[in-house]
N, C-alpha and C positions, 0 to 999 in steps of 0.2 A: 065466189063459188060457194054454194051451201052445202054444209055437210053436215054430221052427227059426230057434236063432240061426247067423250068418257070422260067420265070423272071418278076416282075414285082415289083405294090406296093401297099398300103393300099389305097386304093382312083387314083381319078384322076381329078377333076374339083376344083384345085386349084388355083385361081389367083396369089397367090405367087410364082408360079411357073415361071409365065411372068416376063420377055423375058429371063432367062437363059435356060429354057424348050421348052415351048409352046414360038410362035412368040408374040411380043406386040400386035399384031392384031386381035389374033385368039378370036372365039365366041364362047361364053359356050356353046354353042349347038354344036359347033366342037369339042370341047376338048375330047372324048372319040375318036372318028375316026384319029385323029391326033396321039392320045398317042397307038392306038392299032397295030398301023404300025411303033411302033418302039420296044413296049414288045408285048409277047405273055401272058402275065396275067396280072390281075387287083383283087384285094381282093375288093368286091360292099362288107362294112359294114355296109348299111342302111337298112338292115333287123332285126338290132338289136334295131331300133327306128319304123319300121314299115314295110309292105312287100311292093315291088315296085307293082304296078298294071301292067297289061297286056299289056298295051298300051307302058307304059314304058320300059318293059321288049321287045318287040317289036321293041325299036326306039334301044336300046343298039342294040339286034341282027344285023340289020340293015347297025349300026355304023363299026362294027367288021366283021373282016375276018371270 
């Protein structure tokens, strides 16, 4: 049966990530448009500490394919 698998991960604006991930260079404000052109999902858990505002929900869309 074919289907479309996700791939991704809990988050994505981790500095620890730098440089086996993300380049040593990259800017937090990059780090979602960089990680989204390499998975096709991302688990956003920070609805469980507060909801994103529009503006932000906005910049993510933006970031992403």
């Amino acid at each position: 049966m074919p289907g479309k698998l996700f791939v991704g991960t809990s988050g994505f604006a981790y500095k620890e990530w730098k440089p086996e991930f993300y380049p040593a260079d990259v800017k937090p404000a990059d780090m979602l448009s960089f990680y989204s052109r390499r998975f096709n999902s991302v688990e956003i858990n920070n609805t469980f500490y507060r909801m994103p505002t529009e503006k932000v929900l906005a910049q993510w869309a933006e970031q992403t394919p």
